[in-house]
C-alpha positions in Angstrom: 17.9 49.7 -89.8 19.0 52.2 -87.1 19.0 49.3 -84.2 20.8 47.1 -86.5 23.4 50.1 -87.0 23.7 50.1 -83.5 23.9 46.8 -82.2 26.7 46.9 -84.8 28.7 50.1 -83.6 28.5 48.6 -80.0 30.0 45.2 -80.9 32.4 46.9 -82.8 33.7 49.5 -79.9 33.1 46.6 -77.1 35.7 44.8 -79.4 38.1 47.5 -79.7 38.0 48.7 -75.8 38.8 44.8 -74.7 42.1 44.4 -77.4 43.3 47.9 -77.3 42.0 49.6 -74.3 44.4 48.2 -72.3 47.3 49.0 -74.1 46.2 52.8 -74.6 45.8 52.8 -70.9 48.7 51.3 -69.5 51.0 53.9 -72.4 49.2 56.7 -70.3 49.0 55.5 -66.7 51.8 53.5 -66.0 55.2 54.6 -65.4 57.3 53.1 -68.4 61.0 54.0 -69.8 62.4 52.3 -72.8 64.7 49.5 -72.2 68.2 50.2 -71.9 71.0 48.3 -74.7 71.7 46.0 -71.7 67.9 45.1 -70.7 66.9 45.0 -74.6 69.6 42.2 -75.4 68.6 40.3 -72.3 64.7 40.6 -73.3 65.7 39.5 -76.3 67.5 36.5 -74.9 64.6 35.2 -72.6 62.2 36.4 -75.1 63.5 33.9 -77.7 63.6 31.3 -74.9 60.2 31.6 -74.4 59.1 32.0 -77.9 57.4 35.5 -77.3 57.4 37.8 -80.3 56.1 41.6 -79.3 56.6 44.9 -81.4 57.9 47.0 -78.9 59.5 46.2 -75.4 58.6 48.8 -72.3 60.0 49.0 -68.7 57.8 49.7 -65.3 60.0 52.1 -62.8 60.0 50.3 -59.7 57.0 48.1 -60.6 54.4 51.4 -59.6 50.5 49.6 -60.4 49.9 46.6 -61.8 49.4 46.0 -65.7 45.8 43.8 -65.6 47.7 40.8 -66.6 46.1 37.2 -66.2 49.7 35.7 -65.6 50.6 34.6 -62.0 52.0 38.3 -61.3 48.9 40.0 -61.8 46.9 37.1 -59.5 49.7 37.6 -57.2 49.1 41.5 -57.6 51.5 44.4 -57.6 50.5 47.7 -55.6 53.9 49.1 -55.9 56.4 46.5 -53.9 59.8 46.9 -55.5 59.6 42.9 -55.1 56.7 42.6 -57.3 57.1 41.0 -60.8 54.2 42.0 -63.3 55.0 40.2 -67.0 51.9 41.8 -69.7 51.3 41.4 -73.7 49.0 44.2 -74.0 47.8 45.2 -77.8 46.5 43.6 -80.8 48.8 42.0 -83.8 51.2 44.1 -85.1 51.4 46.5 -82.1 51.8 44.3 -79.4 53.8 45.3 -76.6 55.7 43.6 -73.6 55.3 45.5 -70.5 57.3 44.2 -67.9 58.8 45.3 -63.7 62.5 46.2 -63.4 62.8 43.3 -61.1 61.7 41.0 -63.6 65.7 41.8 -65.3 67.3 40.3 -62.2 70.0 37.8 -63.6 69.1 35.8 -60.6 65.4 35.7 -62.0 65.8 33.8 -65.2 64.0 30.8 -64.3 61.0 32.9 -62.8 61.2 35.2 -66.0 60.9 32.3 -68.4 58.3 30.9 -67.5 56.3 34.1 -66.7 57.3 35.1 -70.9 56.3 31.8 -72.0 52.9 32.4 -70.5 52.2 35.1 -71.5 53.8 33.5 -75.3 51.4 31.0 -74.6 48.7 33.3 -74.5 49.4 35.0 -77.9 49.5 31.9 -79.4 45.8 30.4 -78.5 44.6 34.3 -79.2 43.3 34.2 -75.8 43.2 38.1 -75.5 41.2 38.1 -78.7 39.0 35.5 -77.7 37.9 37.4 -74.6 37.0 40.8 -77.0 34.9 38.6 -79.4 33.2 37.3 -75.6 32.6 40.5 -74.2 31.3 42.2 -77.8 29.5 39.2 -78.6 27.3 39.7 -75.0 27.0 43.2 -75.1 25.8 43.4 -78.9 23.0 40.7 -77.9 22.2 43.1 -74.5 21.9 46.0 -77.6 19.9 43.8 -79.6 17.3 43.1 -76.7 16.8 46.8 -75.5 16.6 47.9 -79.1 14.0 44.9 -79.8 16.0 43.9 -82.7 15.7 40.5 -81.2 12.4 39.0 -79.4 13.2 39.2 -75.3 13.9 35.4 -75.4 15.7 34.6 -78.3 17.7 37.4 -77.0 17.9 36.0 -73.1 18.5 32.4 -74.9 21.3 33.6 -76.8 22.8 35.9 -73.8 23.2 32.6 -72.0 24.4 30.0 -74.5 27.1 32.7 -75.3 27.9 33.4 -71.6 28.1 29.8 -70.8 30.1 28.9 -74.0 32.3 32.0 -73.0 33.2 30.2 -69.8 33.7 27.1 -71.0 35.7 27.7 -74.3 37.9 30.3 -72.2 39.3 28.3 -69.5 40.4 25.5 -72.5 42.0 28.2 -74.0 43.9 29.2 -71.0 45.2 25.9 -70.5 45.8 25.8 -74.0 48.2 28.2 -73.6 49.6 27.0 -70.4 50.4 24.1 -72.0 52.2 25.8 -75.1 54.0 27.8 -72.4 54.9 24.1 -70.7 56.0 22.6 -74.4 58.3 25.9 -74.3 60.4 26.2 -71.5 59.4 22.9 -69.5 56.1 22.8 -66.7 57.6 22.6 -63.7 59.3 25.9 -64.8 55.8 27.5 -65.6 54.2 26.3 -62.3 57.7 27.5 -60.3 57.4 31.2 -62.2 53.7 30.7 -61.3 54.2 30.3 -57.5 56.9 32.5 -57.3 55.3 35.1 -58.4 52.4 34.2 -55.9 55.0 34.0 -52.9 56.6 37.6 -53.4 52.8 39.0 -52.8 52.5 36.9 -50.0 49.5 35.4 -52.1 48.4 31.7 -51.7 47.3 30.7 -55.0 43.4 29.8 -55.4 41.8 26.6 -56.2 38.4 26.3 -57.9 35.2 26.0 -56.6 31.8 26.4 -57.8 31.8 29.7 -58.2 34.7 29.9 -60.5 33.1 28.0 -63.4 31.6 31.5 -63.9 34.3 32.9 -65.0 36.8 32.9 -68.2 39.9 32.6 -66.1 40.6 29.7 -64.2 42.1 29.8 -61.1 45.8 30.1 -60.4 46.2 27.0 -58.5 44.3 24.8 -60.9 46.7 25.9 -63.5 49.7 24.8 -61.6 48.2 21.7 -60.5 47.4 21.0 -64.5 51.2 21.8 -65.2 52.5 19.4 -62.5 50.5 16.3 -63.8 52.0 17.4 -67.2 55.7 17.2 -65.5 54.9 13.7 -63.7 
C-alpha cells in the first residue's frame, strides 16, 4: 500500500515540477517588469494576430537569461545580448503567462514577433507543455514502481521503454502539430522567417536531425522550418 502511495506522490510532484516549475522559476529568477499601457496594447495586437490567449503578460529587462523555451529563440539561446529575442508560455491553464525580451516590442519586429507568438499559440493549443509533464511523470512513476518492486523488474523495464519510445514519437507529432497551427495562423513562411531570425541574431545555424535526435521529444530547429517551407510551396 505504502509503494503504491508513493509511486503515486512521485507522479504527482514529477507532473507538477514539469507544468509549474517553470513558471515559479522564471517569476523568481528572471528580471521581469510589467508591461507598460503602450507594450500591453501592442501585445494585445500581435497577440490576437497570432491567436495566443495568456493570463498575465511580463517583460524581460534587457533580455538578461533565457526563459527555457522550445521556440526558435530559446534554440537560438539568449545569454544576455540586448539583440536576443526569447518569446515563452510558461504555466498551466488558467495561469499562464507570456514572458517575452524588450526587443521582441520593436515596431520593426512584427513579422519576427508573429510568428514567434503563434508558435508558441501553437503550442498551447496541441497541449504540448502538458504532454511532456504526463511524459516525464509517467517515466519516473514506472522508475518508483521498479525500485519499490511494485512492479516485477521487466514488466517495469518493458513499460519504461514503450513509454520512452512512445514519448519520442508522440512528442515530435505534437510539435509539428503545433507548428502547423502556428502556420494556419499567421502564414509558414512567416513561422520559418521568425524561426531563422531568431537563429541569426545568436549567430546560431539551425540544426538538422540525425540519428541521435529521434531520442528526443523536440525535434530539431531546422526540420521544423524545412516542414513549414514544404507547407508554403
Amino acid at each position: 500500500m505504502l509503494a503504491a502511495v508513493f509511486v503515486i506522490v512521485v507522479a504527482v510532484v514529477a507532473f507538477l515540477a514539469v507544468e509549474v516549475g517553470p513558471l515559479v522559476a522564471a517569476d523568481r529568477v528572471r528580471d521581469l517588469r510589467d508591461p507598460t499601457d503602450a507594450e500591453r496594447g501592442r501585445l494585445a495586437y500581435l497577440r490576437g494576430e497570432a491567436g495566443l490567449g495568456v493570463d498575465r503578460v511580463a517583460i524581460e529587462r534587457g533580455a538578461a537569461g533565457g526563459s527555457g523555451s522550445d521556440t526558435a529563440a530559446a534554440d537560438a539561446g539568449n545569454d544576455g545580448d540586448p539583440e536576443a529575442v526569447d518569446v515563452a508560455v510558461r504555466g498551466p491553464p488558467r495561469r499562464r503567462v507570456l514572458f517575452v525580451t524588450e526587443r521582441l516590442l520593436d515596431e520593426a519586429d512584427e513579422d519576427l514577433a508573429l510568428g514567434l507568438l503563434a508558435a508558441e499559440a501553437g503550442r498551447v493549443e496541441t497541449r504540448y507543455a502538458e504532454f511532456r509533464a504526463l511524459a516525464v511523470a509517467s517515466v519516473l512513476s514506472v522508475l518508483a514502481a521498479i525500485v519499490t518492486a511494485t512492479v516485477p523488474f521487466d514488466t517495469g523495464f518493458a513499460s519504461l521503454v514503450a513509454i520512452g519510445l512512445s514519448a519520442f514519437w508522440v512528442g515530435r507529432r505534437v510539435q509539428y502539430a503545433a507548428d502547423a497551427r502556428a502556420a494556419d495562423a499567421v502564414g509558414a513562411d512567416r513561422v520559418a522567417d521568425a524561426f531563422e531570425r531568431a537563429a541569426a541574431l545568436r549567430g546560431v545555424e539551425p540544426a538538422t536531425g540525425d540519428w541521435s535526435t529521434w531520442f528526443a521529444v523536440q525535434p530539431p530547429l531546422g526540420d521544423r522550418i524545412a516542414r513549414l517551407r514544404e507547407r508554403a510551396s
